[in-house]
C-alpha positions in Angstrom: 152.8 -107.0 309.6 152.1 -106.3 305.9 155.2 -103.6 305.3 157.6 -106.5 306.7 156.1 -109.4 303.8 159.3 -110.0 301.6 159.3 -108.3 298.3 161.1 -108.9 295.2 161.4 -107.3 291.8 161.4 -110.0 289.0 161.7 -108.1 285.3 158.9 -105.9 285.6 157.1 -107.4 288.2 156.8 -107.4 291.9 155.9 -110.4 294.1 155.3 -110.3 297.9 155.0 -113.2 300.6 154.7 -116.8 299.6 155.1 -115.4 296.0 158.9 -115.0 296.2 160.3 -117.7 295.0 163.6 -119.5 297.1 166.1 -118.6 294.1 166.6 -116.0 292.0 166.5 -116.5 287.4 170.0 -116.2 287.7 170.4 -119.4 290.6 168.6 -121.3 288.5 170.2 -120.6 285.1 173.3 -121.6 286.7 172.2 -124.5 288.5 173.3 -128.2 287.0 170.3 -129.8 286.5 169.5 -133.7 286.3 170.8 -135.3 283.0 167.9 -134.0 280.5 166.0 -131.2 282.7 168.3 -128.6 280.4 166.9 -130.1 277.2 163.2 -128.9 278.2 164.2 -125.9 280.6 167.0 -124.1 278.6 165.7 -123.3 275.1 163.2 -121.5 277.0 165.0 -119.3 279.2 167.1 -118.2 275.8 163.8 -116.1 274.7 163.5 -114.3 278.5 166.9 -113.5 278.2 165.7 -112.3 274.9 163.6 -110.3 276.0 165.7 -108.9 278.7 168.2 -107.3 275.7 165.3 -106.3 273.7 163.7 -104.1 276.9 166.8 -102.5 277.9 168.0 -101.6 274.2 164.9 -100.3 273.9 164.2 -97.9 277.1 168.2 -96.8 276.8 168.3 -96.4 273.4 168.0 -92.5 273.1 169.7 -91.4 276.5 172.2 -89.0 276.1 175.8 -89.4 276.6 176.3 -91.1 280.1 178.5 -92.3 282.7 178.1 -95.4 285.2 178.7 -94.5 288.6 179.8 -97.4 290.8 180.1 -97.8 295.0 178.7 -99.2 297.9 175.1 -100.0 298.7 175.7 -100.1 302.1 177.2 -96.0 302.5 175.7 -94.1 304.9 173.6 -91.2 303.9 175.9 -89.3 306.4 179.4 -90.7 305.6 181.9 -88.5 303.7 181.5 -91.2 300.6 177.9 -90.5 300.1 178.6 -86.8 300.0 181.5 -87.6 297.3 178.4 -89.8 295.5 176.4 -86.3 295.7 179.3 -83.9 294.0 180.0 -86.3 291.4 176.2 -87.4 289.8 175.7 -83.3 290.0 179.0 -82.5 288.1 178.4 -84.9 285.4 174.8 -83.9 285.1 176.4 -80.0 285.0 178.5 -81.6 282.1 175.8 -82.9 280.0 176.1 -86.7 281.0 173.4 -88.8 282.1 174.2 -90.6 285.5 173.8 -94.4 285.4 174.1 -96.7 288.4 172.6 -99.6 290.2 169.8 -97.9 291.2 170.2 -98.8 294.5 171.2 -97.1 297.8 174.6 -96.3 299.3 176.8 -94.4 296.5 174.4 -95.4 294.0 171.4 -93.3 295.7 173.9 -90.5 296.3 174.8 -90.4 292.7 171.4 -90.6 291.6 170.3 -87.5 293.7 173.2 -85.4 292.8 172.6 -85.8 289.1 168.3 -84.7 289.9 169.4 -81.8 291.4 170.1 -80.4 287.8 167.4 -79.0 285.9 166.9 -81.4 282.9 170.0 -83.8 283.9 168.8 -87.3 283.5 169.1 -90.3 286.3 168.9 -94.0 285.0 169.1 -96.7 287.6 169.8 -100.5 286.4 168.9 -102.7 288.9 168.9 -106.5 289.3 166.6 -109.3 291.0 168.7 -110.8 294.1 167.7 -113.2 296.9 167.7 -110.3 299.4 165.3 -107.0 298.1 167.5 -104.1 297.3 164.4 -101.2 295.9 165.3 -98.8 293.8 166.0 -95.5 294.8 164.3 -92.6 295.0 165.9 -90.5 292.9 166.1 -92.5 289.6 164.1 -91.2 286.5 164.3 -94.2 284.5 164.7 -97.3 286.2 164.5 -101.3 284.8 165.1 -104.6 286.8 166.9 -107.3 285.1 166.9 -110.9 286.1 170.2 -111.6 284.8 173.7 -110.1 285.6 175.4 -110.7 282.7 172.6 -108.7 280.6 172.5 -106.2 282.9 176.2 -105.5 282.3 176.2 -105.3 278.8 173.8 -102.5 279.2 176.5 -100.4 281.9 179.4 -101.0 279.3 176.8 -100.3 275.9 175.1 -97.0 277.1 178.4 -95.4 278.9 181.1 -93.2 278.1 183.3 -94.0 280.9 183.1 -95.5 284.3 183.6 -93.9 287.8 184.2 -96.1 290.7 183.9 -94.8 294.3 184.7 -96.8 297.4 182.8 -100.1 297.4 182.8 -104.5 297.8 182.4 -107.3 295.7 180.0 -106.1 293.4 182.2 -102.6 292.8 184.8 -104.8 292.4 183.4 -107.3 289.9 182.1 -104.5 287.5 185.8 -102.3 287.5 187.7 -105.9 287.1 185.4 -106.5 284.2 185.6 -102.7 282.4 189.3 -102.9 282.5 189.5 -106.4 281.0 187.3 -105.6 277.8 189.3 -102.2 278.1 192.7 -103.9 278.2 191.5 -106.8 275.3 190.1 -103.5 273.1 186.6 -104.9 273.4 185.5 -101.7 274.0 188.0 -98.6 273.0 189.0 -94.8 274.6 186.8 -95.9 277.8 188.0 -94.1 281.0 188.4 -95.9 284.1 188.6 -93.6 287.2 188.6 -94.4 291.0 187.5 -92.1 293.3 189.7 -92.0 296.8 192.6 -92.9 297.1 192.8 -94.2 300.3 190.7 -96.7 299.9 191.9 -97.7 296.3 195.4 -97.3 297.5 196.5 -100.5 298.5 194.7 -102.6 295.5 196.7 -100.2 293.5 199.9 -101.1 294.9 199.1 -105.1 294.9 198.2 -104.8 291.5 201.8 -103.0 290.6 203.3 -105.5 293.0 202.2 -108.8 292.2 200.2 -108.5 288.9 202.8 -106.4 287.2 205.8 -107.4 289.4 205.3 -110.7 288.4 204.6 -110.3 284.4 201.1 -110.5 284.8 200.1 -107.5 283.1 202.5 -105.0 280.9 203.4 -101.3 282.6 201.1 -100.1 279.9 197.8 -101.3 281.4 198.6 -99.1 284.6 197.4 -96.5 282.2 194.0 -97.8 281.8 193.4 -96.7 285.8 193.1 -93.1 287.2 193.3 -92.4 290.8 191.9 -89.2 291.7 190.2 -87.5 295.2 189.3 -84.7 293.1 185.3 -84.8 291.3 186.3 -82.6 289.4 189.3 -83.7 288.1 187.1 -86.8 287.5 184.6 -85.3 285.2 187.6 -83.7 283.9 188.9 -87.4 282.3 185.6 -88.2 281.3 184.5 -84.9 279.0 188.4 -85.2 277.4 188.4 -88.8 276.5 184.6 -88.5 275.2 185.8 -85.6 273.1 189.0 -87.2 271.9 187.1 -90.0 270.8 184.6 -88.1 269.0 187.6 -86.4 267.3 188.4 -89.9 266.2 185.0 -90.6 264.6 185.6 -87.1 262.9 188.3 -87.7 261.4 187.1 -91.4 260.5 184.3 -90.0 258.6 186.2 -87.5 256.9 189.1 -89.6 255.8 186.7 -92.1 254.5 184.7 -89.6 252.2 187.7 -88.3 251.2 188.9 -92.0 250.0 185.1 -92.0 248.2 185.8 -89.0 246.0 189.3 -90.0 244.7 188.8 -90.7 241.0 189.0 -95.0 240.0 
């Protein structure tokens, strides 16, 4: 009886049976209230969410260069997808990134445990408070639970180099709609986007070349924001060229602006 009580992760904290409460923080930030309950409720929540930025800048602060892995929490342990998850968090530990993900299972466990397998490699997981539990994996050497979604994604976009997408639903979804918009709108700059599997990702590519561009929904250009690739390799491949080509970048910024220092006035 006592390893089936419910359990959820709030924050930093863990409550069990009657303790878990009927919504989640991020229910009830959304909710519409009666016509003053915001007045008294709001101001409130504004330092939790606070605290929420301040925690996550803080424990992610000094990671090395990383990459968020993205996929399916519900892939097999045995499915060729999970094995894919495996190869990848190991070749991009092998490359000198830090592996970010969910922290949960599926794809994100996968990734996780492919990245531990190198010596010295570093696994983050980023997980968030939901109705239904979803632990964190096993394999994660740094793991923090948000309540809120939206903080929780500033962190995936602020600490990572590049995003790598492999087979999954809604939530995969959500998070590679969302990379390519503040890619496309230059809210964020040089910032690969890479899908793993092509049959799976094949037909959203073609409906988005069909009726998003083939309707003047987006230019030709933002095609280019997208890479489909079966290979891991070639995968790490985009990553460790576009990080370097934007450290290039910053080079050359520096240089050019010491240069315009030492000219005489």
């Amino acid at each position: 009886m006592e390893q089936n009580r419910r359990e959820r992760r709030q924050g930093q904290s863990v409550v069990r049976g009657s303790m878990v409460p009927s919504s989640t923080h991020d229910q009830r930030l959304l909710a519409r209230q009666g016509s003053s309950d915001w007045v008294h409720m709001d101001p409130w929540r504004v330092m939790r969410i606070q605290a929420e930025f301040v925690e996550g800048f803080g424990q992610l602060a000094e990671l090395p260069p990383a990459v968020t892995v993205f996929g399916s929490a519900r892939t097999r342990g045995d499915s060729p997808d999970y094995r894919t998850g495996l190869a990848l968090g190991r070749a991009l530990a092998e490359a000198g990134y830090a592996v970010i993900t969910g922290g949960g299972p599926g794809v994100m466990e996968a990734a996780n445990r492919g990245a531990r397998e190198v010596d010295g490699a570093i696994s983050v997981g980023l997980g968030i408070e939901l109705p239904f539990e979803q632990r964190m994996n096993d394999f994660v050497d740094l793991g923090i639970e948000f309540r809120y979604f939206f903080v929780r994604k500033t962190m995936f976009v602020k600490y990572s180099c590049g995003f790598i997408a492999l087979p999954g639903g809604f939530g995969t979804l959500d998070e590679l709609f969302e990379a390519l918009t503040l890619v496309q709108t230059r809210k964020v700059t040089s910032f690969p986007v890479v899908l793993v599997g092509s049959d799976f990702w094949g037909g959203l590519l073609d409906w988005v070349k069909s009726s998003l561009l083939g309707t003047g929904k987006i230019a030709s250009h933002d095609l280019e924001l997208i890479t489909v690739t079966d290979d891991v390799d070639e995968a790490v491949r985009i990553i460790v060229e576009s990080d370097r080509a934007r450290s290039r970048q910053r080079q050359e910024e520096i240089e050019a602006a010491a240069g315009h220092s030492a000219e005489p006035q």
